[in-house]
Backbone bond lengths (Angstrom), bond angles and torsions (degrees), N, CA, C in turn:
res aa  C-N    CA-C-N  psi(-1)  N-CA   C-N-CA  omega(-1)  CA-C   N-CA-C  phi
1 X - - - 1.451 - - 1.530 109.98 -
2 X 1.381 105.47 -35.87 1.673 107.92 -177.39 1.666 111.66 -58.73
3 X 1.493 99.99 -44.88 1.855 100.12 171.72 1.328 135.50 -56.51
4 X 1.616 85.24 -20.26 1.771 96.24 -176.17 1.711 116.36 -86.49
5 X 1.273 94.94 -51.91 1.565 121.17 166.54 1.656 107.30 -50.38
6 X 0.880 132.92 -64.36 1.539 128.44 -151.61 1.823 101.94 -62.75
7 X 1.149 94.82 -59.45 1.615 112.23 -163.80 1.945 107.07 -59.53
8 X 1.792 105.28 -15.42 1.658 109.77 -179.80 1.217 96.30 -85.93
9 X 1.771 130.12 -41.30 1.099 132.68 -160.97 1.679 95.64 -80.67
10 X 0.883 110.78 -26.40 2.028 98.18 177.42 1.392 88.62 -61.92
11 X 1.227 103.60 -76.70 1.901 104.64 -141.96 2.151 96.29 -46.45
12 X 1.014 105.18 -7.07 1.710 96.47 178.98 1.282 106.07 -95.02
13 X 1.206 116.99 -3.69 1.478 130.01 -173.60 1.726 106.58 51.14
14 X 0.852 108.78 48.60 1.801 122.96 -165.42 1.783 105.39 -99.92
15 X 1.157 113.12 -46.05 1.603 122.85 -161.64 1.450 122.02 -70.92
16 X 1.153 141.83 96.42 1.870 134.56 -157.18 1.643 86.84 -102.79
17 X 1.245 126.29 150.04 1.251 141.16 118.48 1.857 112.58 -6.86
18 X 1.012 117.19 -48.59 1.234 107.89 167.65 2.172 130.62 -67.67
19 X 1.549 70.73 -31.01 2.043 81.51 163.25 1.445 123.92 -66.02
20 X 1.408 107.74 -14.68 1.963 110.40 -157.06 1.595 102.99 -70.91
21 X 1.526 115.47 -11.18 1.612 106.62 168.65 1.552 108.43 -86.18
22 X 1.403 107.20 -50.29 1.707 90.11 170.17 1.020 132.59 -74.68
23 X 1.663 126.57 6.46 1.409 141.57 179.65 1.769 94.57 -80.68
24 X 1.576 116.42 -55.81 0.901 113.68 -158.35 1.936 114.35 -81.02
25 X 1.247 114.38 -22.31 1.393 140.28 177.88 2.037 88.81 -67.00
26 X 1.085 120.04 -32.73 1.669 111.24 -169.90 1.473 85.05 -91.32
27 X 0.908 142.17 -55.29 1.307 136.48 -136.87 1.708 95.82 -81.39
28 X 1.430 117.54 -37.12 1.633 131.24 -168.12 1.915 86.70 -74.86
29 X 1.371 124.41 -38.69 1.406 110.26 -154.11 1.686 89.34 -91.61
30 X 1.091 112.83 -30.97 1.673 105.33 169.39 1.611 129.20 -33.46
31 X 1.751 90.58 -46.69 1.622 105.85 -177.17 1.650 103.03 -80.99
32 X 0.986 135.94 6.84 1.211 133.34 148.62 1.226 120.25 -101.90
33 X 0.969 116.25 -24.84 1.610 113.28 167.89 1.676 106.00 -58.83
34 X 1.473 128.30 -54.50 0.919 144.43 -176.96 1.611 109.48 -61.21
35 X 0.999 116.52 -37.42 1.683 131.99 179.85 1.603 93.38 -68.06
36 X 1.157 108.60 -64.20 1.588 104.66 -157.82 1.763 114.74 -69.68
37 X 1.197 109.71 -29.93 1.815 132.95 159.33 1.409 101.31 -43.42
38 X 1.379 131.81 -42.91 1.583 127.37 -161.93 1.705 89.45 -92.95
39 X 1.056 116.20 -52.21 1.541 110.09 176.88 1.511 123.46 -51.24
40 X 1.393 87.01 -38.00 1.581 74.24 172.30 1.388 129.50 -111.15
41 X 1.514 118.96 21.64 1.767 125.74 128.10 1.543 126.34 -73.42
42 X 1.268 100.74 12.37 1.801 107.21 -171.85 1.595 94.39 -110.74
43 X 1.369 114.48 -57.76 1.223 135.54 -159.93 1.603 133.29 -85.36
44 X 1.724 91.99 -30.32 1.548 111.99 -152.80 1.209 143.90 92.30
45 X 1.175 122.85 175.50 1.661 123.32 161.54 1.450 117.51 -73.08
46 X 1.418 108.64 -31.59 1.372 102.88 -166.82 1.606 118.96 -135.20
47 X 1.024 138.24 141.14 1.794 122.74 156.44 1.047 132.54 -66.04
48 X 1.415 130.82 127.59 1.142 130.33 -177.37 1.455 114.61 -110.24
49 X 1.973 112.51 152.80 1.497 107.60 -166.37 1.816 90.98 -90.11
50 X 1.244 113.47 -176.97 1.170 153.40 -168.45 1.719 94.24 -30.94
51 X 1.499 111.26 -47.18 1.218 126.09 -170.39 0.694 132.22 -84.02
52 X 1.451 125.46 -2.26 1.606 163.65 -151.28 1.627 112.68 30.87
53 X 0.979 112.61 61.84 1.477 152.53 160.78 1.749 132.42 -74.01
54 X 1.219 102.85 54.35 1.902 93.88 -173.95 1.357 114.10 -27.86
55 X 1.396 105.81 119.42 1.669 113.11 156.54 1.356 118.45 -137.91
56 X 1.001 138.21 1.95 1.157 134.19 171.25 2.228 98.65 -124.61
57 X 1.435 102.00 147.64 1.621 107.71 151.20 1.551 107.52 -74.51
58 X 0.992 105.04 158.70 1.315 127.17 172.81 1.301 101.87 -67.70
59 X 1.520 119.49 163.19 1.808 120.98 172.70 1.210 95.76 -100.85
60 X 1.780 136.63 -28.69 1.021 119.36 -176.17 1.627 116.58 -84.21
61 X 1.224 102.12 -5.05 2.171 108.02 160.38 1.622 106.91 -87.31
62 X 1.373 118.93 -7.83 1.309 103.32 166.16 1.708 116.18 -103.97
63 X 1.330 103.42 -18.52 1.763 106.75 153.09 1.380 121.01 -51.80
64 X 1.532 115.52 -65.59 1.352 123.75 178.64 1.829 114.60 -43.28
65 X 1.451 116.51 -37.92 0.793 98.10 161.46 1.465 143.63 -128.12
66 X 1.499 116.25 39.69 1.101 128.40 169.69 1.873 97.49 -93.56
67 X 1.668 105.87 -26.65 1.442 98.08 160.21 1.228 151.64 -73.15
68 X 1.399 100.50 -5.85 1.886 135.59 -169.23 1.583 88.39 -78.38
69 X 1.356 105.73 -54.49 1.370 121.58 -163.76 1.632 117.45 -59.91
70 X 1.228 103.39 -47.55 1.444 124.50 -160.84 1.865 87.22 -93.89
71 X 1.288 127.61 -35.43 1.334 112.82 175.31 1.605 122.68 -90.32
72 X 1.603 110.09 -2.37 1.421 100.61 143.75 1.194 141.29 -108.82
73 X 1.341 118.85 16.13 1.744 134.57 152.32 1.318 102.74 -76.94
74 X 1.488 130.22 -59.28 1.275 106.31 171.20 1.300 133.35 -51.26
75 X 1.647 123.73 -44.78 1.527 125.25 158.58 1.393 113.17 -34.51
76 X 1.316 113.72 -40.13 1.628 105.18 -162.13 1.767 109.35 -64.18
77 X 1.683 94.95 -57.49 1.646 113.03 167.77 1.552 111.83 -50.60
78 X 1.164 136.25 -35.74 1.314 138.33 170.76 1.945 119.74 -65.97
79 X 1.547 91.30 -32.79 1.516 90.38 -178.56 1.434 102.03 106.38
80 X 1.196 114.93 -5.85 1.860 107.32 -169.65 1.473 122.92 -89.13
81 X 1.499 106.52 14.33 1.887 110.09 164.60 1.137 91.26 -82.69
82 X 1.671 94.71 -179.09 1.271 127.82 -157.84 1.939 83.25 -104.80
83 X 1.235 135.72 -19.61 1.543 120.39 -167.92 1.623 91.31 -80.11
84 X 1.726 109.39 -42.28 1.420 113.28 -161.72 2.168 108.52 -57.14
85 X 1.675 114.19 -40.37 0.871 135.30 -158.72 1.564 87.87 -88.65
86 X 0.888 120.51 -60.08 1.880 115.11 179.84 1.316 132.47 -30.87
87 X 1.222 128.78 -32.28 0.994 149.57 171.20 2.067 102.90 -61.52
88 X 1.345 111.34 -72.07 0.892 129.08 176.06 1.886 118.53 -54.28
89 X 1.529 108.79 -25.21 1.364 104.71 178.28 1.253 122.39 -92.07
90 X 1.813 105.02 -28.41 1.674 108.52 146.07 0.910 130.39 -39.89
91 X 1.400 120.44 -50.09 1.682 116.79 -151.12 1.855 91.51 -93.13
92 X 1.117 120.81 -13.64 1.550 102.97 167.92 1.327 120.18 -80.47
93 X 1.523 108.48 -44.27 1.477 102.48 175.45 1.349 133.44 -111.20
94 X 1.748 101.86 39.24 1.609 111.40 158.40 1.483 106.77 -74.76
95 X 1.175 125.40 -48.05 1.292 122.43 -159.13 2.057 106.38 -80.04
96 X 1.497 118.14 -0.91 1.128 113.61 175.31 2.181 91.69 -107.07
97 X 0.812 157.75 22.31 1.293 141.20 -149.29 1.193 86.95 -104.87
98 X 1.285 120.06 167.61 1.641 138.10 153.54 1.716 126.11 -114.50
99 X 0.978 116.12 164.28 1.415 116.95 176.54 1.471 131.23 -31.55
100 X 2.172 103.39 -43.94 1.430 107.36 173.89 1.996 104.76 -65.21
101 X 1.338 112.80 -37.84 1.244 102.48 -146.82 1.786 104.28 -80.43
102 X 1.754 120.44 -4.03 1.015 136.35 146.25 1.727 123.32 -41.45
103 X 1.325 112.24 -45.63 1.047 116.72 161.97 1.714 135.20 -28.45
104 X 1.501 103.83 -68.92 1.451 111.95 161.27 1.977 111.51 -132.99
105 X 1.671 99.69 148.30 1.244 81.26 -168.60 1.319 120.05 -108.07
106 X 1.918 116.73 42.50 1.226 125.00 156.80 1.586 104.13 -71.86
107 X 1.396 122.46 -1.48 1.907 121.36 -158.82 1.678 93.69 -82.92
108 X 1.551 106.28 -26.86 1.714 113.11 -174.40 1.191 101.02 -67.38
109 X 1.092 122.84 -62.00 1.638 112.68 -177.22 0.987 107.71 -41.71
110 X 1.849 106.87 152.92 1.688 128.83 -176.95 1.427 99.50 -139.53
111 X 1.519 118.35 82.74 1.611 134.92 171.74 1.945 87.41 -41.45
112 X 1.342 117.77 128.53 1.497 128.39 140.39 1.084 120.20 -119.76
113 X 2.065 122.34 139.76 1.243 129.92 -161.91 1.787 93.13 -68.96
């Protein structure tokens, strides 16, 4: 995640030396997000007793989302939503748009891989 992340946040010129703890705190809670996602296509949502009976959640459905959580407060502080970035993807490509893309204004958006 760190390879992917760093090199988007340059070209936005967005990323300070002061971010590299919450850069690195998203990128560390990612790999648990990702950890706990594989566990729980292996495992399930839930434990079951003897009888195969759900009674307990899984810990790795309560990872996934104590990480959902914690990795979009950090996105927010990082700049990596889509409200934080919106602002910024308008104002570049109002001044290139044309008449069709006036039409509707999903045409402004510019999806990058």
């Amino acid at each position: 995640m760190w390879k992917v992340l760093v090199p988007e946040l340059r070209k936005l010129n967005k990323v300070k030396q002061l971010d590299r703890t919450s850069l690195e705190l998203f990128c560390s809670e990612y790999g648990y997000y990702r950890s706990a996602e594989e566990k729980l296509e292996e495992y399930g949502e839930y434990i079951s007793n003897d009888d195969g009976i759900p009674v307990k959640r899984s810990p790795a459905l309560v990872t996934v989302e104590t990480a959902a959580r914690t990795l979009k407060s950090l996105g927010t502080d990082l700049g990596l939503s889509f409200d934080a970035r919106s602002g910024q993807v308008l104002a570049e490509t109002h001044d290139d748009e044309d008449d069709s893309a006036k039409s509707t204004p999903l045409k402004v958006v510019k999806f990058s891989v």
